[in-house]
N, CA, C and O atoms as a GROMACS GRO file, in nm:
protein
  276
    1UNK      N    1  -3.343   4.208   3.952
    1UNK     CA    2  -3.259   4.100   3.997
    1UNK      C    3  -3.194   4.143   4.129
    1UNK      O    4  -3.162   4.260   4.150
    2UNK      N    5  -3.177   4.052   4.210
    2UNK     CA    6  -3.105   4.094   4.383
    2UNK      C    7  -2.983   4.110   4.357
    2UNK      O    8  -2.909   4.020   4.317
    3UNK      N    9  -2.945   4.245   4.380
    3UNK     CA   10  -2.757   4.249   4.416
    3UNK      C   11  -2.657   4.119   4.420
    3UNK      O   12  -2.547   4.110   4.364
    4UNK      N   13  -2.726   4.013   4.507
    4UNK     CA   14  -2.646   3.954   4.541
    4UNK      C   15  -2.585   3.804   4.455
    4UNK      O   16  -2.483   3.735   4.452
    5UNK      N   17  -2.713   3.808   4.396
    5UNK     CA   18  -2.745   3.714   4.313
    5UNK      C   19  -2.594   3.748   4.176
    5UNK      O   20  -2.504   3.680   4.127
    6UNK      N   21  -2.646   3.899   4.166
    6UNK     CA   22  -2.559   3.962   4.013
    6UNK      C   23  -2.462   3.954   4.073
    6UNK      O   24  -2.416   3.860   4.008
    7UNK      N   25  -2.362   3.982   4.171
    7UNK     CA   26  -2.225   3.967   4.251
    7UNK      C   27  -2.174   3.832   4.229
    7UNK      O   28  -2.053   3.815   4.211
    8UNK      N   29  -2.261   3.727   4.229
    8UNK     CA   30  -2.209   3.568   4.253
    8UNK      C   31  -2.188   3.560   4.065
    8UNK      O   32  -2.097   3.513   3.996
    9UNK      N   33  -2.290   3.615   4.037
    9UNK     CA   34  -2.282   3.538   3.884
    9UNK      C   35  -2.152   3.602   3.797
    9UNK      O   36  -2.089   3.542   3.710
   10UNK      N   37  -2.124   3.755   3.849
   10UNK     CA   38  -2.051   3.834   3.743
   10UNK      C   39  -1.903   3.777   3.782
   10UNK      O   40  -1.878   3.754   3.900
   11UNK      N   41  -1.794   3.753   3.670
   11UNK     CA   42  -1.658   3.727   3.691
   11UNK      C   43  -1.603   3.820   3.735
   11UNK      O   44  -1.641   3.936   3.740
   12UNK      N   45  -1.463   3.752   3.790
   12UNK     CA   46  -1.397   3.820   3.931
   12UNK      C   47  -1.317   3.922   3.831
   12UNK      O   48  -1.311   3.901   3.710
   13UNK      N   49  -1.246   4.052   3.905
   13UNK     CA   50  -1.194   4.141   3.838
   13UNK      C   51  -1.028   4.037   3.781
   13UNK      O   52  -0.965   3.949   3.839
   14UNK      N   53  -1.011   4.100   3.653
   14UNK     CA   54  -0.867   4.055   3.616
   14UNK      C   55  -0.755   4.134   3.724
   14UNK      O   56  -0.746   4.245   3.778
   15UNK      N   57  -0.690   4.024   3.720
   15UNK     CA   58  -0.548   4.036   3.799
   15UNK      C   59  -0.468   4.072   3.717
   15UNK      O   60  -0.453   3.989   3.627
   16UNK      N   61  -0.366   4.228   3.703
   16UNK     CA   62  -0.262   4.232   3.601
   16UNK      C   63  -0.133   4.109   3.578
   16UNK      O   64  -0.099   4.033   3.668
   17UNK      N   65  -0.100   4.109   3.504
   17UNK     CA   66   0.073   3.993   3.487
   17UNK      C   67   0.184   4.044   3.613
   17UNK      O   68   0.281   3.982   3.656
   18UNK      N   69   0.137   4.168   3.652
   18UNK     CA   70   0.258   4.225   3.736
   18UNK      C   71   0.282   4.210   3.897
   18UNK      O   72   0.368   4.221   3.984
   19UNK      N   73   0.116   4.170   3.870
   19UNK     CA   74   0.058   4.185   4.036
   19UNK      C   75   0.029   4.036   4.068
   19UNK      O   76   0.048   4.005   4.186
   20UNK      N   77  -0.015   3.934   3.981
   20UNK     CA   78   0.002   3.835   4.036
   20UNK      C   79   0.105   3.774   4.110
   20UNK      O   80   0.221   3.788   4.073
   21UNK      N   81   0.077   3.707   4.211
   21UNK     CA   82   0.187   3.617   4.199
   21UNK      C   83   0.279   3.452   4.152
   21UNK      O   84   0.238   3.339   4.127
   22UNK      N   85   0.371   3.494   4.157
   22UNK     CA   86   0.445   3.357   4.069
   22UNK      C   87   0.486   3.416   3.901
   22UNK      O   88   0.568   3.358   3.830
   23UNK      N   89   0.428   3.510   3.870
   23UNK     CA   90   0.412   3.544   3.706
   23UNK      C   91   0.532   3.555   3.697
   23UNK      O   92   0.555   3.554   3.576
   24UNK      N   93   0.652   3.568   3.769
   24UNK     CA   94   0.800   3.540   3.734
   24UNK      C   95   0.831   3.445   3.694
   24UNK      O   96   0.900   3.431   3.593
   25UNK      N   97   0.777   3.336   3.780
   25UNK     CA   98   0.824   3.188   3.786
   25UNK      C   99   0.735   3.140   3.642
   25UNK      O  100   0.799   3.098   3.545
   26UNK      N  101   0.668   3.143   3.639
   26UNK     CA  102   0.553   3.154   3.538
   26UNK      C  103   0.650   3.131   3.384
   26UNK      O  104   0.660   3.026   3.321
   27UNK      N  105   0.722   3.283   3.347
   27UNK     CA  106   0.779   3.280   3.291
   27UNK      C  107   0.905   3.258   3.244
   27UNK      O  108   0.956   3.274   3.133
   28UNK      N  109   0.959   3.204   3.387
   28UNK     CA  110   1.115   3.108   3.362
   28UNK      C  111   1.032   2.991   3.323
   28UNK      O  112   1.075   2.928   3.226
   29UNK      N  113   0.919   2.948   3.379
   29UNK     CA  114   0.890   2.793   3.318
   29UNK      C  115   0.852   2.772   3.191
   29UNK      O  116   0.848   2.660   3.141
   30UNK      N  117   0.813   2.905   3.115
   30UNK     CA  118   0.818   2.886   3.011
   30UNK      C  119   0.928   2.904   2.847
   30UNK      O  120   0.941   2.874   2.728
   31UNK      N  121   0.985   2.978   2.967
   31UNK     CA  122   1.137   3.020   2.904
   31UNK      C  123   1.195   2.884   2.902
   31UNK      O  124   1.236   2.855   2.790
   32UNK      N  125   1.207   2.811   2.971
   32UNK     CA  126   1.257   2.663   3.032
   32UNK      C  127   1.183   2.576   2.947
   32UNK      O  128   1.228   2.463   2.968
   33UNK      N  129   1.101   2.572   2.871
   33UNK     CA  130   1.005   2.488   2.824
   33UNK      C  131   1.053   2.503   2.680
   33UNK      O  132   1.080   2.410   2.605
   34UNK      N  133   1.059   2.636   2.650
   34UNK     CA  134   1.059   2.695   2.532
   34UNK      C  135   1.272   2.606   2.428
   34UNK      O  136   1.316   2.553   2.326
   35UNK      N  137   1.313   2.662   2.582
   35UNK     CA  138   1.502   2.628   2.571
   35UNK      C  139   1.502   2.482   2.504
   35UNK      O  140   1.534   2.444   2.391
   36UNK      N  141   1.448   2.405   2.631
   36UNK     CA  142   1.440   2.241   2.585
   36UNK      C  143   1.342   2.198   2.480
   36UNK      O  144   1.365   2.086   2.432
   37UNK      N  145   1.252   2.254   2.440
   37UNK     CA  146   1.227   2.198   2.280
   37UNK      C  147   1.310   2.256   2.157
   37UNK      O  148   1.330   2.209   2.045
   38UNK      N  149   1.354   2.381   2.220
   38UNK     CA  150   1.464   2.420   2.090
   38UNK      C  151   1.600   2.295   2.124
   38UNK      O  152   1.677   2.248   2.040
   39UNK      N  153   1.598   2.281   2.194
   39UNK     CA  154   1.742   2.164   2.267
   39UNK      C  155   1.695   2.043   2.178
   39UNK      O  156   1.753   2.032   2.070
   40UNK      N  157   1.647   1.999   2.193
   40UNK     CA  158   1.485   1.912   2.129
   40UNK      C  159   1.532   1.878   1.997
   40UNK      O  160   1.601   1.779   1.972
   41UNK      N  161   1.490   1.972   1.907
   41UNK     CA  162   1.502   1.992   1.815
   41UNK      C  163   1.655   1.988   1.715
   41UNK      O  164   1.686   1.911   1.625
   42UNK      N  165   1.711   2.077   1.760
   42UNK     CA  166   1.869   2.071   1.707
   42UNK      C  167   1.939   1.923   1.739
   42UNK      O  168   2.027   1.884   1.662
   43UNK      N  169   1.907   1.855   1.834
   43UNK     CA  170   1.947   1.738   1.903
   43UNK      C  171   1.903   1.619   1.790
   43UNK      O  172   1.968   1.527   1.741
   44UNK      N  173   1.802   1.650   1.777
   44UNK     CA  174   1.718   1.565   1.665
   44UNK      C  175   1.789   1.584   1.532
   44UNK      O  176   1.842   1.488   1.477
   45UNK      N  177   1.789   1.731   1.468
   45UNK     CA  178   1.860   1.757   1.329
   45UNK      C  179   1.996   1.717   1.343
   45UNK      O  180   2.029   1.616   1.281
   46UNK      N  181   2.084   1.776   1.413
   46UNK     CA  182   2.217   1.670   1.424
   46UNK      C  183   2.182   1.510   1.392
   46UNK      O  184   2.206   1.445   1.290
   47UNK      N  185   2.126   1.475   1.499
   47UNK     CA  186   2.122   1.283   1.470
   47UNK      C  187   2.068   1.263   1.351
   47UNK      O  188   2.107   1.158   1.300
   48UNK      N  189   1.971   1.344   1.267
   48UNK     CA  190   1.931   1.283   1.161
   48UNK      C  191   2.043   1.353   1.043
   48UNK      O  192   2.044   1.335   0.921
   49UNK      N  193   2.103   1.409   1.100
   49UNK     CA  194   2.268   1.454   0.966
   49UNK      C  195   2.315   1.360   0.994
   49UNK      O  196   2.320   1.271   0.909
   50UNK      N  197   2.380   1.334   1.148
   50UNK     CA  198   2.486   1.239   1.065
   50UNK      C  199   2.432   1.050   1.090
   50UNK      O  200   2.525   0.975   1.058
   51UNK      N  201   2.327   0.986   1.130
   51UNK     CA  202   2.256   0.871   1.069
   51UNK      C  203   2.234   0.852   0.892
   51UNK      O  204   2.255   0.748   0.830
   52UNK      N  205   2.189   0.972   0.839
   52UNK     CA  206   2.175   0.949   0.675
   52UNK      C  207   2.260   1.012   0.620
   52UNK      O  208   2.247   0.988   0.500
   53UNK      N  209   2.393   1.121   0.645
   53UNK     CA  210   2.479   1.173   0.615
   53UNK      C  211   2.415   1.251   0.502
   53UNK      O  212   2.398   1.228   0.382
   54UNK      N  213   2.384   1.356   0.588
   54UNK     CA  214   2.306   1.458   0.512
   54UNK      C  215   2.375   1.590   0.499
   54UNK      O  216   2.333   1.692   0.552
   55UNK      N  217   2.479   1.585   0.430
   55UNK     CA  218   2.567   1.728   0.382
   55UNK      C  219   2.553   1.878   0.467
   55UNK      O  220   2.612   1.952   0.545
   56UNK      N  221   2.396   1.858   0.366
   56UNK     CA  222   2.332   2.029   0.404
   56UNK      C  223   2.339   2.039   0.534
   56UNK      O  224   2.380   2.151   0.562
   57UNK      N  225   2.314   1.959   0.651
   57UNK     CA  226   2.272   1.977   0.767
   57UNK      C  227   2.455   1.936   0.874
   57UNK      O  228   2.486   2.001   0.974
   58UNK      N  229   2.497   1.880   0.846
   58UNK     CA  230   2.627   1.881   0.884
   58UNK      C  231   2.691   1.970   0.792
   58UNK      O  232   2.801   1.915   0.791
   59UNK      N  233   2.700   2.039   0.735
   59UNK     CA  234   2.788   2.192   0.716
   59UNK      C  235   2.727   2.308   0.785
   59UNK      O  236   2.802   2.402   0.814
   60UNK      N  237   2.618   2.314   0.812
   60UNK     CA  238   2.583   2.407   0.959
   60UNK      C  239   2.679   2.470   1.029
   60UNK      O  240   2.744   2.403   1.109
   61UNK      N  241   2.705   2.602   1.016
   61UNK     CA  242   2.780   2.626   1.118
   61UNK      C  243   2.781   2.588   1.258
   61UNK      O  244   2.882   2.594   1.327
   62UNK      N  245   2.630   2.536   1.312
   62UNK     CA  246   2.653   2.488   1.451
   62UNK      C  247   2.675   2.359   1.477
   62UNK      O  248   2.702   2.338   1.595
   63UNK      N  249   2.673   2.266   1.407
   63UNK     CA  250   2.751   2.150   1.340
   63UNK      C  251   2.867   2.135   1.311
   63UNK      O  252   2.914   2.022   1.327
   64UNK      N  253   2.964   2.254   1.252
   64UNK     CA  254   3.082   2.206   1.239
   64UNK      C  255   3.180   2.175   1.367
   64UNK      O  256   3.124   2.210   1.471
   65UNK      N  257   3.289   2.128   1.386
   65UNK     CA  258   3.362   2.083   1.487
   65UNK      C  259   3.440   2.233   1.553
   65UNK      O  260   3.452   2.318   1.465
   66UNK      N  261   3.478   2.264   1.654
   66UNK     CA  262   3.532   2.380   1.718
   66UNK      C  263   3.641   2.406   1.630
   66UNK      O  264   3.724   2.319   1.608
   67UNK      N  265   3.648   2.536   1.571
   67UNK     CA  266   3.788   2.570   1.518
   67UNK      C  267   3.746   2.552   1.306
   67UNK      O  268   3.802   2.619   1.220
   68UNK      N  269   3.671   2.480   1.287
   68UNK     CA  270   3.694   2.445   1.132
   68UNK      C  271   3.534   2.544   1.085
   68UNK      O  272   3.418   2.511   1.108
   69UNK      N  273   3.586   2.667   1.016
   69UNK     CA  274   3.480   2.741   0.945
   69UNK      C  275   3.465   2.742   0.809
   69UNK      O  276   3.373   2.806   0.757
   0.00000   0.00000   0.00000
């Protein structure tokens, strides 16, 4: 087979996480992605405590009101 031929076909060397660039940004966007579906989520379990007044989920400590443990 011609050198050149095997050069075009074979994949390019891996790039480490360290050496790319952006792989910072990379991972604030997923840090950022990650925040707002947990935001997401708790946002959601609150509204569905207190729409059906659901005990278990409004005695949550992160549910209760500032000051009442």
């Amino acid at each position: 087979m011609d050198p050149s031929i095997k050069n075009k076909l074979s994949p390019p060397p891996a790039i480490p996480a360290s050496t790319r660039p952006h792989a910072k940004r990379e991972l604030i966007t997923k840090a950022g992605w990650g925040l707002l579906i947990l935001y997401l989520f708790l946002l959601t379990l609150g509204a569905v405590g207190e729409l059906f007044g659901i005990e278990a989920i409004l005695n949550l400590s992160l549910f209760l009101p500032p000051g009442k443990f």
